[in-house]
C-alpha positions, 0 to 999 in steps of 0.5 A: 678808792678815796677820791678826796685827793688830786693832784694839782695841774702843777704836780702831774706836769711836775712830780707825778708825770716824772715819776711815770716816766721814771717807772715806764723806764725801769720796767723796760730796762727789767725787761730788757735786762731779764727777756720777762714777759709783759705780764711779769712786770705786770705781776710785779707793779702789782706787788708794789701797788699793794703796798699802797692799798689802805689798810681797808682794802688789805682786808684788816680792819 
């Protein structure tokens, strides 16, 4: 991982801290929604961080 980049104090009580709350939100409701697992949610936060992982990291050059 690139640690070149951070958040500014202003953005993780701003932006980055809302947008964890928001995703905390809808995983409980997929839960609720769908009686899944833990894991699943898990499983699927793991999709979704996939696409985000740099080209290097996918395994293309």
């Amino acid at each position: 991982m690139n640690n070149s980049y951070s958040f500014s104090n202003d953005q993780m009580n701003g932006i980055v801290e809302d947008t964890y709350a928001k995703i905390i939100k809808e995983c409980e409701n997929l839960k609720k929604n769908t009686n899944c697992p833990n894991e699943q949610v898990v499983a699927l936060l793991s999709v979704i961080a996939s696409n985000f992982a740099t080209t290097t990291e996918k395994g293309v050059n």
